[in-house]
N, C-alpha and C positions, 0 to 999 in steps of 0.2 A: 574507400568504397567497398574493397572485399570485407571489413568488419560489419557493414551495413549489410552485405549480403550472405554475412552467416547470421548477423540476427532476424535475419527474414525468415530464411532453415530455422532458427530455433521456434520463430512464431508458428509458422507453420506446423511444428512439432508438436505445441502446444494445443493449437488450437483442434487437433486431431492426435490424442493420446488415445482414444478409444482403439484406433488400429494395431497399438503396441500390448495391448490386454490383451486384444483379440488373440494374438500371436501368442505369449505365454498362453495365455488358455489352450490353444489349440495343440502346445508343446506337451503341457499336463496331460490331456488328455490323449496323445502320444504314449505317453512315460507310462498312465497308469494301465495301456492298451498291451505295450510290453511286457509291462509287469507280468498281467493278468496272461497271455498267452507263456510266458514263463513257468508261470506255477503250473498251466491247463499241463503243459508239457512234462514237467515235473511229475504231476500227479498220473498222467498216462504213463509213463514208464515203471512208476512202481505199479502201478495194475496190474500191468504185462509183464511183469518179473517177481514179482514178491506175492504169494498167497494172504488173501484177505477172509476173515472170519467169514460166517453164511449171513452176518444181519446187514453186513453191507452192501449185498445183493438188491435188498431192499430201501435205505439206507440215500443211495443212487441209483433210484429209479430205474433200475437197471427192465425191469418190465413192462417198460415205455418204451417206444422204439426212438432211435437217438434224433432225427427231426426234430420231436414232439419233446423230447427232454430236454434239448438244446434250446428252444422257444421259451419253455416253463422258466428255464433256469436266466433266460437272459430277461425275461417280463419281469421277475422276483430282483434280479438284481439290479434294475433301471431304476422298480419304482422304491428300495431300499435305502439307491445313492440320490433320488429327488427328494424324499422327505428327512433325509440327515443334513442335505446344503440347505432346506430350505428353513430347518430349526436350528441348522448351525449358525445362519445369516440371523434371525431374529434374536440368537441370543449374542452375537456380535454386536449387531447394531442397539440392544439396550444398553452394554460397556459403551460404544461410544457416543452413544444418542439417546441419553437416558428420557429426555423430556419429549422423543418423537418429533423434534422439528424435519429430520426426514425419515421418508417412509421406505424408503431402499437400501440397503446396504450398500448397491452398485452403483448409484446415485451417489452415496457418499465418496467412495471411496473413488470414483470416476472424477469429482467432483475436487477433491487431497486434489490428485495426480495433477488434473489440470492447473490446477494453480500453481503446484510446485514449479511446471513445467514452462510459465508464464514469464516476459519478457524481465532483466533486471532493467528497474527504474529508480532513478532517484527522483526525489522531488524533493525541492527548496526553498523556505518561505519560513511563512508562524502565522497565527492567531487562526479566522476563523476560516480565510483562504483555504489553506494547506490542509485544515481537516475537513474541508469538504472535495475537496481532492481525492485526497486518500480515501473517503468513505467509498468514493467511486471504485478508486482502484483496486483493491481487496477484493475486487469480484471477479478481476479478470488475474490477478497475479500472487502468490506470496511472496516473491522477490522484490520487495520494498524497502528503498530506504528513505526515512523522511529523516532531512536535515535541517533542523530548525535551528533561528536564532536565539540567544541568550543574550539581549538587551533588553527585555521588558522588565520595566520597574513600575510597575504600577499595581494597585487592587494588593489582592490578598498575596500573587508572587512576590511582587514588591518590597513586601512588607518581612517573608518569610526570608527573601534575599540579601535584606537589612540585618536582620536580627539573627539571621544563622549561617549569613557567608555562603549560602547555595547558589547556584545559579538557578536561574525562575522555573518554579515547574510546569507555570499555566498554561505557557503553547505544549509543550511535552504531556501534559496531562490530558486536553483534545488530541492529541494524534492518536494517543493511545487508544482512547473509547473510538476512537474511528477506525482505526482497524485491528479491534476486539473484536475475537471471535467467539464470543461467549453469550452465557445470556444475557439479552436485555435488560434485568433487572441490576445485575452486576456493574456494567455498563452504567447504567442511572445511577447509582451508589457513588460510583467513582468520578460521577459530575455533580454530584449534590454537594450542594450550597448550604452554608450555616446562615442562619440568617444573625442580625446587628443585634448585639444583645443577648447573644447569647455565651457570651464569654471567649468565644472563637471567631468574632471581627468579619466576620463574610468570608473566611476561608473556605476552601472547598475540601470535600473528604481527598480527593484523589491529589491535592496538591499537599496536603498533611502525610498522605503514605507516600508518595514520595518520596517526601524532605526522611519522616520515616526510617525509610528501608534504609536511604543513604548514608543514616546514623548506623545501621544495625550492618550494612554489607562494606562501609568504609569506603566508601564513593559514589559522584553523581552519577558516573556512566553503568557501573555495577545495578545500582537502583532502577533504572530504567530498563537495565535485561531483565530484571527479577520482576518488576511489575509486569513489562509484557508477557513474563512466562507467565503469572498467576493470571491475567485475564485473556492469552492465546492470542498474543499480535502476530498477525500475519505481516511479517517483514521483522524488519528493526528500526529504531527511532533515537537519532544518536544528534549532538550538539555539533555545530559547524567552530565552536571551540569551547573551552574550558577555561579561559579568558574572562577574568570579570571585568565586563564592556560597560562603557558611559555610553550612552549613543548623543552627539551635540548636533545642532543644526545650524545655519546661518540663514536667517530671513532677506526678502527683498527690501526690509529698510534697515539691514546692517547691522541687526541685533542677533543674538545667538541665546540659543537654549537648549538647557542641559536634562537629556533624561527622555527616554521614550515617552513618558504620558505627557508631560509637557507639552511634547512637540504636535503629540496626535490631536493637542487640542488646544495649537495655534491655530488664527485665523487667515494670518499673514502669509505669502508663499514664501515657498520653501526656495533656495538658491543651492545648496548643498548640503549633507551629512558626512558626516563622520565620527570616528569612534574614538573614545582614549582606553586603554593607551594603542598608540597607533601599531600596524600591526601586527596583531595579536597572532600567535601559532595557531595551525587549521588543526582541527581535531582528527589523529593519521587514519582513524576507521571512516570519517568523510572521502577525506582523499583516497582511499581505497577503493571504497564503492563508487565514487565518480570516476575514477579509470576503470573499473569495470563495467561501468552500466551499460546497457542496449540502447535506453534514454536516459535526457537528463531534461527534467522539468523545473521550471524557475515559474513562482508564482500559483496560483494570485494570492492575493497579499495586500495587504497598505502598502503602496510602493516605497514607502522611504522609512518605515519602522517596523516592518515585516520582511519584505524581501532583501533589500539592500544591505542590511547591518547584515547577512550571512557574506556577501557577495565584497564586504567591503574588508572580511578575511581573505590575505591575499593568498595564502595556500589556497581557498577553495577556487576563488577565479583560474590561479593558472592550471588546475586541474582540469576544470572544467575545458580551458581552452587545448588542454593535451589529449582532453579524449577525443576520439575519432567516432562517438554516437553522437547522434541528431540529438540539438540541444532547441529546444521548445520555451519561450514565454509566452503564459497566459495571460492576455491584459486581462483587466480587470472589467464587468460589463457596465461599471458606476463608478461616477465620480467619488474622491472626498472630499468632505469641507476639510479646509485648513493644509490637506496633502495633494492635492491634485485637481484643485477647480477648475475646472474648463477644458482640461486635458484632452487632446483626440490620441489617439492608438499611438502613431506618432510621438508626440511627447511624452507617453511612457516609454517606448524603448528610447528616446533619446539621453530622457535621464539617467538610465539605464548605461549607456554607453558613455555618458558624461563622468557617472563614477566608476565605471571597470577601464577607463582609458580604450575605447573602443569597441571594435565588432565583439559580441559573447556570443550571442543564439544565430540558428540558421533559419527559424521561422516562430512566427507571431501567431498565436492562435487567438481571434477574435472574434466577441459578440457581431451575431448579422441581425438578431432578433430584438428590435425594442419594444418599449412600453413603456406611456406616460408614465410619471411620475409626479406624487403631489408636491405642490410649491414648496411644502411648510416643510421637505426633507431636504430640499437645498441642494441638493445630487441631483446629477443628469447623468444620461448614458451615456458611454463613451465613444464618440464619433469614430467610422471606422475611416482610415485615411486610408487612399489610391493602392494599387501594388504600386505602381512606378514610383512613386516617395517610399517605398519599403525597399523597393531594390537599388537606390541609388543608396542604402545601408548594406548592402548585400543579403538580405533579410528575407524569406519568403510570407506572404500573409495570407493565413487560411481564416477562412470565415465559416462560423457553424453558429446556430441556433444552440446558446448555451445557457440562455437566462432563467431563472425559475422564477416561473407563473406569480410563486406564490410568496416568494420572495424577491420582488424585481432589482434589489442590488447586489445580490449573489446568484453563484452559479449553481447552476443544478448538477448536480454530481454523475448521475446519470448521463445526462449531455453530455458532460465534458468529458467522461470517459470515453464514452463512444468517440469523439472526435480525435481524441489523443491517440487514443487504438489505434482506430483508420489511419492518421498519420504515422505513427509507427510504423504500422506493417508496409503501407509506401514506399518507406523510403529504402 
């Protein structure tokens, strides 16, 4: 409980950093007050001791009487120091804001602080979940770490996994442009797609630099600092192992298969997953940042080839279970075909607890907002079940309007930040 209530002091810190500038400002302006009575004092004593030529009579307006000289001299040096901060700002902010996306230096730089200053979170998942998470979250924090899994074999990761021993870089390569701070265009660069035929199989540029840098810096985790420095990720983005994972399933009629895309495009339900080889070391900068974090977010995700294959590293579970920060599942606000037909809230944390061997999260964060959905997508929303069926898990279950409009089987990023926030600072 006292960890919980210094990450409240830290939110609180954050979310009102402007009062800490204020205060250095107001020091500076102290320092340069001293200063400047310093020298004033300096410079009256050699007046009054030391013989000065006759042009300095004039020189210091010495045929003014000192009221009227004191004024003159303090009007000249107000508006000398407002037109040097205010050219000094605009030639700052072209080094750091070459293209003018903002228009304030203080704005920017009020803008740094805050986020530095912002809660640590982890969040733990893959594919298209997790980056819409974090797209969210980059606005309230730089202290980010996404842990994603390394069982997708599928697409162009798949194939680059096969043929060069990397571990995939396709969920790694969305977290990035998700919380890239850079241009736009850069960002698109690094999610563009080769199209079939063109000698490069549908690979994507940002999964080719990548694999890439990992050639050129001598590791997958190296490659991933280096690319976040080149596009300005806010946080870090690190594998929950370095483990080259099978992901297997077992169906409800007793058959099993082998390999993430496989399974995401069975029809049959799912009974359990697991990984070979069984497991696998957590990767020790996960486990670091899950004992340090303020949160720790699980989800959303395909629940059983996004979220779980992180979860079914058993370093990161019992981390997770040693930290004493509010630990948050996002269900999902849509069904899958093939991974979760018919699911209510409910049966997602159950599975959930069916493979971590029990309690993990202390609260469910859940769609309250629906919206038809056409037949011919086979998905339906995800039912939200009772509190009392969440607490007889020890579980608390928040409900928020998370669904995007315009995409009614994903989360609006927006939304869900806001709700996470709000939880956060609660607790």
């Amino acid at each position: 409980m006292l960890r919980h209530r210094g990450a409240s002091s830290g939110l609180a810190k954050w979310l009102y950093p402007g009062l800490e500038v204020k205060r250095w400002l107001g020091i500076l302006v102290l320092g340069i007050f001293a200063l400047s009575m310093g020298i004033a004092y300096f410079i009256t004593h050699l007046y009054r001791t030391e013989p000065f030529p006759e042009f300095a009579y004039y020189v210091t307006l010495q045929f003014i009487d000192r009221p009227f000289r004191a004024l003159l001299f303090g009007v000249i040096g107000l508006g000398t120091v407002v037109v040097a901060l205010k050219n000094l700002g605009s030639s700052l902010l072209e080094v750091l804001d070459p293209n003018g996306a903002n228009n304030s230096l203080v704005d920017r730089v009020y803008r740094t602080r805050r986020l530095s200053r912002g809660p640590k979170i982890v969040a733990i998942g893959g594919g298209t979940g997790l980056s819409t998470l974090l797209r969210g979250l980059k606005e309230c924090s730089a202290n980010i770490t996404a842990i994603v899994t390394v069982a997708d074999d599928g697409g162009s990761s798949g194939k680059l996994r096969r043929a060069l021993g990397v571990p995939p870089p396709g969920d790694f390569r969305q977290c990035i442009a998700a919380l890239a701070d850079t241009e736009p265009l850069v960002t698109e660069l690094f999610q563009y797609r080769f199209g079939d035929g063109s000698g490069l199989d549908g690979h994507s540029f940002g999964n080719l630099f990548i694999v890439a840098m990992a050639e050129v810096t001598g590791s997958f985790e190296r490659a991933l600092q280096e690319s976040s420095r080149v596009l300005a990720v806010r946080g870090q983005i690190i594998p929950s192992t370095l483990q080259d994972l099978v992901l297997h399933a077992e169906l409800d009629d007793s058959s099993t298969l082998s390999g993430e895309s496989k399974i995401s495009e069975s029809l049959c339900p799912i009974q359990r997953v697991f990984v070979e080889p069984n497991n696998p070391p957590a990767y020790p900068e996960a486990v670091k940042a899950i004992l340090e974090a303020d949160a720790i977010i699980i989800g959303p995700g395909s629940l059983y080839t996004s979220v779980l294959p992180n979860l079914l590293v058993k370093g990161v579970t019992e981390a997770i279970r040693a930290s004493s920060a509010p630990k948050i599942y996002v269900c999902n606000v849509a069904t899958q075909r093939g991974e979760t037909d018919n699911y209510t809230t409910l049966d997602h944390l159950a599975a959930l607890e069916r493979h971590v061997g029990g309690k993990l999260v202390d609260y469910v964060l859940a769609n309250s907002h629906f919206i038809d959905m056409p037949a011919r997508w086979r998905v339906n929303n995800v039912p939200v079940d009772e509190q009392v069926q969440m607490s007889s898990h020890g579980v608390k279950l928040i409900r928020a309007d998370l669904i995007n409009e315009d995409f009614p089987t994903r989360h609006d990023s927006s939304k869900l930040t806001t709700a996470l926030i709000q939880l956060i600072a609660s607790v």
